[in-house]
N, C-alpha and C positions, 0 to 999 in steps of 0.2 A: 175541537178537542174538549177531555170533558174535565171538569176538575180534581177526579184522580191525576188524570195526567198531567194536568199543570204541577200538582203538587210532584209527583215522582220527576218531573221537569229541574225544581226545585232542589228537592233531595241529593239530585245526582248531583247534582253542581253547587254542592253544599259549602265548598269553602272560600267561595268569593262572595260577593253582594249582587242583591238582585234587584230591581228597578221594573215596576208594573205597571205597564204605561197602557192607559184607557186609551184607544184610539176616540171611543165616541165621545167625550168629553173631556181628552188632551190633559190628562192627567196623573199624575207620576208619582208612586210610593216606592220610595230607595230605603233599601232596608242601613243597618247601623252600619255595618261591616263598609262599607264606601268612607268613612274614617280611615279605618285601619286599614287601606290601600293608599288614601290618598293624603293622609292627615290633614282637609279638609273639614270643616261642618258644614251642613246642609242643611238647609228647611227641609222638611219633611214635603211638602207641595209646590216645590222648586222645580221648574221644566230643566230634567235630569239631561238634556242634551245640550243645552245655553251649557250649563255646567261641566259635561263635558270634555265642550270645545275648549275650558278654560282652563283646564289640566293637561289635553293630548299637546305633544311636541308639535310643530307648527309643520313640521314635515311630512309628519301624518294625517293631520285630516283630511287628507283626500283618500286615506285608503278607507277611512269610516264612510265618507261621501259615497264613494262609489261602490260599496259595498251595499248601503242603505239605499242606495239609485236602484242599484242591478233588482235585490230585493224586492221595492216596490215593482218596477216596470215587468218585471217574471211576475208577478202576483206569486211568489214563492213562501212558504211556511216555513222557512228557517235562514238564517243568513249567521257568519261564523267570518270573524277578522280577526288580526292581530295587530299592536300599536304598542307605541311607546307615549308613556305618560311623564309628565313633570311634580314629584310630588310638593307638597308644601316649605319641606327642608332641604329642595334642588336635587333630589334625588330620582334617577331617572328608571323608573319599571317597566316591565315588557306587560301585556296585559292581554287575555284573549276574552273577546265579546261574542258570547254568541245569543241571539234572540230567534225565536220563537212564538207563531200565532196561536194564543188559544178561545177558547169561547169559556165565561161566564157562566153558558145557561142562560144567561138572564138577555139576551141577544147584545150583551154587548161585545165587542171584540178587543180582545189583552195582547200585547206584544211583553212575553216574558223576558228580560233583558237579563242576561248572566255574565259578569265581567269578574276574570280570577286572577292571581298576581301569577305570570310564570316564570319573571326574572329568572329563577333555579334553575327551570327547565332549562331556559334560552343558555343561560351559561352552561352550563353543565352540556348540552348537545354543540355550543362554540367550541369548547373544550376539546370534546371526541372530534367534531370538524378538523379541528389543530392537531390534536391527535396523528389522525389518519391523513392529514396530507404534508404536516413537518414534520422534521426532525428536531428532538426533543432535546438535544443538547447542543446546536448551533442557528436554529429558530427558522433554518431557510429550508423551502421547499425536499419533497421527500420525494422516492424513484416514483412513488403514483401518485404522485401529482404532476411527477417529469412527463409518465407516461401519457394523461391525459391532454399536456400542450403539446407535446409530440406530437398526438396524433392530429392536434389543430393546425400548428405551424407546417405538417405535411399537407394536411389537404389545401391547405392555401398555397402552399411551394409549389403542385402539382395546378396547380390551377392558374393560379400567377406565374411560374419559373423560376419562383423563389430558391436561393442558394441555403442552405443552411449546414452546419459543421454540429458536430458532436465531440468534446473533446472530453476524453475519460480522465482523468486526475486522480494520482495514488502517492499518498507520501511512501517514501522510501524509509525502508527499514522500520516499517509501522509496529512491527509485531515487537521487536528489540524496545524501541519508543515504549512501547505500554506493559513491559516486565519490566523494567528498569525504573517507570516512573508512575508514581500515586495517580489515580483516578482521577483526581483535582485538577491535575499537571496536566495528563492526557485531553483531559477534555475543553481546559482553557487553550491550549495549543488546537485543538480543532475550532474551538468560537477562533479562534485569533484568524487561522487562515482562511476559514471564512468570509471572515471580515475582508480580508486584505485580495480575495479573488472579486470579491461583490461590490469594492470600491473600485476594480482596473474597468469593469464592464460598463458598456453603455447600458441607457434605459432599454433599447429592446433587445437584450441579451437576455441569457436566464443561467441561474446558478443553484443547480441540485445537490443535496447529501445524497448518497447512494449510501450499503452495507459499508460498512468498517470506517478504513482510512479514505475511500475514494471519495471523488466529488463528481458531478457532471457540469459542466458548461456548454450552453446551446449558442453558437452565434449566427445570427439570422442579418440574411443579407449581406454576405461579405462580398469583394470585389475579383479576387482571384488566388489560385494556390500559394502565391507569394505573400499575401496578407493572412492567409490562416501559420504560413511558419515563421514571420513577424509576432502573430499573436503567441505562439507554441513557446517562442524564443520569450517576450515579457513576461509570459507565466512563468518558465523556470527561472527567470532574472528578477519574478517578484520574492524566490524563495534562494537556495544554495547560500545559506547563509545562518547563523547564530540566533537563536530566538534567547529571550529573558520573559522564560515563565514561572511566576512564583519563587523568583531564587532560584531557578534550574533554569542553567543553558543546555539547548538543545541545538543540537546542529540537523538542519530540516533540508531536505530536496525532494523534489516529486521527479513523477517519471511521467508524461501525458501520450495516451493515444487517440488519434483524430479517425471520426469517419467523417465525410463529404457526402451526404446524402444525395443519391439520385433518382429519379422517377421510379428507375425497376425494384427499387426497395422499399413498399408499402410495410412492412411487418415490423413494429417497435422494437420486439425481439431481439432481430437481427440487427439493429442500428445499435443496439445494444453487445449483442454478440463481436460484431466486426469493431468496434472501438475497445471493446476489452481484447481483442484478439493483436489492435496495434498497439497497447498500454504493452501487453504480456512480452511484444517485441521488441520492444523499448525497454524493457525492463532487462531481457536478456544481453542488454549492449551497456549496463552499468545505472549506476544512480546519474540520475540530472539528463535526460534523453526525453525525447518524444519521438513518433512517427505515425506516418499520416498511413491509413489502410490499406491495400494493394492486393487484387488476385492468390499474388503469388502466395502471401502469408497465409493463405487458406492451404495450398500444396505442401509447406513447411510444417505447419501442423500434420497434415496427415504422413506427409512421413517422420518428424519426432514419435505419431503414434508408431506406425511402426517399428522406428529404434526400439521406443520403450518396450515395447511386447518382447521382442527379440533380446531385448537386456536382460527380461525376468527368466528369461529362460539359459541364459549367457553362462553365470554362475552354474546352474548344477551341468550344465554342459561341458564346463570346463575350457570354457573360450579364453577366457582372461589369461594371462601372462603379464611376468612383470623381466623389463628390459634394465639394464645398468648402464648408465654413461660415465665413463671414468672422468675423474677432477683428479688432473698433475696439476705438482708443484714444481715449474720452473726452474725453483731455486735449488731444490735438493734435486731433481730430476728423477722424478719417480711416482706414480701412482701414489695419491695418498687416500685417494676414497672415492665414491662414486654413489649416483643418485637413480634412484628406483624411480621408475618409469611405467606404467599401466598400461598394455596395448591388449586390443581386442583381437583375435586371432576369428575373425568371422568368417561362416564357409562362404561369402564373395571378396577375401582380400584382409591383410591387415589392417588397422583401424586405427587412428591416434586419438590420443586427448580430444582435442579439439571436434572432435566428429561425435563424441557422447558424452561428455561428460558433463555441460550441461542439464542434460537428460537426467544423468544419475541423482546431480545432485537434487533437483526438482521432483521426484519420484521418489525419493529417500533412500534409496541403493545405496548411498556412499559411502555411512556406516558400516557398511558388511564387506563392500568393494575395500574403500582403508584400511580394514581388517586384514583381508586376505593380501591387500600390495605388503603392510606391513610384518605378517608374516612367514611369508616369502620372501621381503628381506635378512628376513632372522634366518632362515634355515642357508639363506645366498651365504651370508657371513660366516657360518660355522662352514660352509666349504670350502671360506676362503683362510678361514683357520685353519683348516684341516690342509690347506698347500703352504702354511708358512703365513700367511699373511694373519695377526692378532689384531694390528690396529690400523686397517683400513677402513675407515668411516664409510656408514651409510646413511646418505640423506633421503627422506622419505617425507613427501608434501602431505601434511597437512590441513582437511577442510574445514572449513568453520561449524559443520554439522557434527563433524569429530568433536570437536574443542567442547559442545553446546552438550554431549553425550554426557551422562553422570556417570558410564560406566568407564566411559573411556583411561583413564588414568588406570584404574586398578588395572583393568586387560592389559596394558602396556606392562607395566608392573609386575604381575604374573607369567605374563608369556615371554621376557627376558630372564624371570627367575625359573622357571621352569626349562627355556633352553642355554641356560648358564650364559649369560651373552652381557658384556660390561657394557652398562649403558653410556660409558663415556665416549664410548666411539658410535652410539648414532645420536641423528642430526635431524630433528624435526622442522620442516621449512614450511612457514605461515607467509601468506602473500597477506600485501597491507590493506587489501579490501577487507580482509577478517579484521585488520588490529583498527581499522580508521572507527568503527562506532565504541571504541573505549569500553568493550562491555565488561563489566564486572568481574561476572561467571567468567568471562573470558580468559580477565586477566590474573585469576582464582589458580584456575588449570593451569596457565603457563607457569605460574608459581611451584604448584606442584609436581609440572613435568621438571622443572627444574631441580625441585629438590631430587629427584631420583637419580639425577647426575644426565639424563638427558640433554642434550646441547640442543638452542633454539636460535635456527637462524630465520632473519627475515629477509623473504623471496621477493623481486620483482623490485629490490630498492629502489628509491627516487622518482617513482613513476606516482608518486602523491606529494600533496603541499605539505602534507604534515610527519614526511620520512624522518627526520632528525629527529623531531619529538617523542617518536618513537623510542629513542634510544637513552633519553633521560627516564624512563619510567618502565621497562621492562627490562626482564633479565636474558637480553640477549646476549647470545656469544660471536653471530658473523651476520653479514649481509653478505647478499648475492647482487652482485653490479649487473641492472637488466641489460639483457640485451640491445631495447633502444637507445643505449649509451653505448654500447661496445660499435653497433651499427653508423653510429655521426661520428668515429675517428675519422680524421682525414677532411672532414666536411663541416663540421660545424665547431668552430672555436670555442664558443662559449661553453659545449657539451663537455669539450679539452679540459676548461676549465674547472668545471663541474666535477668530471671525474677525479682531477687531479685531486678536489678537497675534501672529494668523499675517500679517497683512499688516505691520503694523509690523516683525516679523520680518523678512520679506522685505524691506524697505527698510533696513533692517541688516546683511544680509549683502549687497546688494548683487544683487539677482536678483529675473528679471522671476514676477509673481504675475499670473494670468490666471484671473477667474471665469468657469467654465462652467455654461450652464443657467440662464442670468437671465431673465428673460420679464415680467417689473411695472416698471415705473416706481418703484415702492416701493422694490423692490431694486437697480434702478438708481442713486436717488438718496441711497440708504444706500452701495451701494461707493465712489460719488463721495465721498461725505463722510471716507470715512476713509484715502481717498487711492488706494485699487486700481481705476485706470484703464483696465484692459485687460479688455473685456468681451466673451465670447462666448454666441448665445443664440437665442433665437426671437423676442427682445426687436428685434433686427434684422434679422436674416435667418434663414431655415431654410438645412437646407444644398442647395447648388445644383449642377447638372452643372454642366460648363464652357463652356457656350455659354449659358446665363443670366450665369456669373458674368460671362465675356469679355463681354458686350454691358454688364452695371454698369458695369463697370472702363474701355470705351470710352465711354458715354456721360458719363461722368464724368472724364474723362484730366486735365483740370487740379484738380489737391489742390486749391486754393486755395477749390473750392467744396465742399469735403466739410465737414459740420455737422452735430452732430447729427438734428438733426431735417430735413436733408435726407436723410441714411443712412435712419430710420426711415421716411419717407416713400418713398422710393426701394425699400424692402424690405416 
């Protein structure tokens, strides 16, 4: 090489120090700059490799060794390592050596030695490392880094017959969780459960952040299906329960879906796809559930798709109908109101609740569907005005996507002032899955329906831990006694008991109690006896479109003959 090129050697590698080691005479000129890497002095004609050995970390010099070996024994013209040095203040630098042969001219031969601090470098590319395979706000592994062990832990399952499970983790009501509460709050509550999933797991287990609120846990080598719904079971038994974060209690539950990996599913994707697919089913059976994958849940999906398709076209079709179940009062014996019902009139058959409504509310339809139940109850009522009947209540359920609407209030508001309709005779009925996350906005709206003179009852009573509470802090006017209390008369005592004091209850604070789901005489003459007179049921009527009910309510226009057992007979 000639000594332009040495020098342009030089140049390029201008911000480290360079070290010109005469091979024919074994001697070394280090330029200043080996200070200010190493804070170090040096002789000037000090054998620069003694020196050093006496700054690299002791872990390294073998990678100099054998860098300097390969070098020599290739007869190669350039060698290039990286190490880690100790400097004079214990401070520890990343450092890249690269050397190069050149010629003098004068025959003798130069190894150009170029050594630059890259500390910055090295961090700053750990950094992006960390970056790109954690999650930057609970420190543990991210979906591509899951995806990468994934794919190891499968080729050795397929090769060994390794067992491994995938279980998907989603806190419940995540979305409510992060409007409700500061960034700070949200994101200690995600370090927290982190923590608290990464401390249940053994050492060869793995625990991922995924997008949002989920997490993944890989469990490798387990023993049989009974041990992955042991593990499912201490997962939601590490959470359903009160966090204290920052001053804010949070009440937290997950929902987990499991796959069971087997040989036929080589595709990350899908191990991904099929445990989001048994979280999503899990989620549709309430907060605090898990379930392990299955066939079938793939068949369920594609016909939900087809509901939903069939739903968007439902509406301008004009499928929807809304039915009325009458609610008597025992004690006056007489109709006193009745409760609006949604049934799908589909060209293979009618359709209940339970068959879409789900659907609706997960597609967003509900808002438009509550719309049209509620006024269709409005126009039911002025018919029932127009036969005599003013003040027969209409109850009409309430979703939480309604409640979460901003427009909603005003709509209710205008569409009773516009069809002249007293809003004291309807009856907005919230089930306590809406009231249990205490949401603000929520409890905002019920305020408001309230002031309009709207009556707010709560649906599906006592089917939660925290029913009474409920009634210290909203402005309700009745509950509905659920039906799996009307169903244990006669069988479970304690239920007896329960009922008795939820009804007494209610005759103490003053607000109406209404049993739904009564169908015996048995039960009948048990609610009577304990004084809760407001009965709705099969025990009277199913529920009716409105030209069955209108023709009841006509052939019967004078009260004075309603009785029970003419109601029963009549229905």
């Amino acid at each position: 090489m000639s000594i332009e090129e040495e020098k342009k050697f030089i140049l390029d590698n201008i911000n480290g120090f360079t070290v010109k080691w005469n091979m024919e005479d074994n001697k070394f000129s280090i330029s200043k700059m080996w200070k200010n890497i190493t804070e170090y002095n040096i002789k000037q004609n000090a054998n620069f490799f003694n020196e050093l050995i006496k700054v690299i970390c002791p872990d390294d010099i073998k990678i100099i060794d054998n860098c300097l070996m390969k070098f020599i024994s290739e007869n190669s013209k350039y060698f290039q390592c990286e190490y880690r040095i100790i400097t004079k203040s214990q401070k520890i630098k990343w450092v890249l050596h690269k050397g190069r042969i050149f010629s003098d001219g004068k025959y003798n031969t130069l190894i150009i030695n170029y050594i630059s601090d890259i500390t910055d470098k090295k961090i700053y590319k750990s950094d992006l490392e960390y970056l790109k395979y954690y999650d930057e706000i609970t420190s543990i592994p991210n979906r591509l880094f899951l995806t990468m062990q994934l794919n190891r832990f499968i080729n050795k399952s397929i090769l060994n017959d390794r067992k491994i499970a995938v279980f998907s983790i989603d806190i419940d009501n995540f979305e409510k969780i992060n409007d409700v509460y500061k960034d700070k709050v949200v994101q200690t509550l995600l370090r927290k459960i982190a923590f608290i999933l990464k401390s249940s797991l053994e050492f060869k287990d793995m625990l991922c952040k995924l997008e949002g609120s989920k997490f993944c846990v890989v469990i490798v080598d387990y023993g049989n299906v009974l041990d992955i719904k042991l593990k499912a079971e201490k997962f939601l038994g590490l959470f359903n329960r009160l966090f204290n974060i920052n001053k804010e209690k949070i009440f937290v539950t997950v929902c987990i879906g499991i796959f069971l990996f087997t040989k036929r599913v080589k595709d990350i994707e899908n191990i991904f796809k099929y445990s989001n697919i048994a979280l999503n089913n899990a989620k549709r059976n309430g907060n605090n559930k898990y379930k392990i994958y299955n066939k079938e849940m793939n068949i369920e999906i594609l016909n939900n798709i087809k509901i939903e398709n069939e739903l968007r076209t439902a509406i301008s079709n004009k499928e929807f109908v809304v039915y009325y179940q009458p609610q008597v009062d025992i004690h006056e014996k007489e109709i006193y109101g009745v409760e609006a019902l949604i049934r799908w009139n589909h060209p293979s058959g009618m359709r209940l609740p339970n068959q879409f409504i789900d659907i609706v509310e997960k597609n967003g339809m509900i808002n438009e569907i509550g719309k049209f139940v509620f006024y269709e109850s409005c126009i039911q009522m002025k018919k029932m005005e127009s036969l005599g009947y003013k003040d027969i209540h209409m109850s009409v359920n309430i979703s939480k996507m309604q409640l979460e609407d901003k427009r909603f209030v005003s709509y209710v508001t205008s569409t009773l002032k516009d069809m002249k309709i007293d809003p004291r005779y309807i009856c907005f009925e919230i089930t306590e899955r809406v009231l249990v996350e205490k949401s603000k906005s929520i409890l905002r709206v019920l305020f408001e329906i309230k002031k309009i003179g709207v009556k707010i009852f709560i649906d599906d009573f006592g089917t939660k831990y925290s029913s009474l509470n409920y009634l210290t802090y909203l402005p309700v006017d009745g509950i509905k006694l659920d039906k799996s209390f009307i169903d244990s008369i006669k069988i479970h005592e304690k239920h007896l008991i329960i009922i008795n004091h939820i009804v007494a209850l209610s005759h103490d604070l003053n607000i109406d109690i209404v049993a739904e789901g009564v169908e015996t005489d048995k039960q009948l003459r048990y609610l009577k006896s304990i004084g809760c007179n407001k009965i709705q049921g099969f025990i009277f009527s199913k529920p009716l479109n409105s030209e069955k009910l209108n023709k009841i309510l006509k052939d019967k226009s004078n009260r004075g003959e309603f009785n029970i057992d003419c109601i029963k007979k009549t229905f």
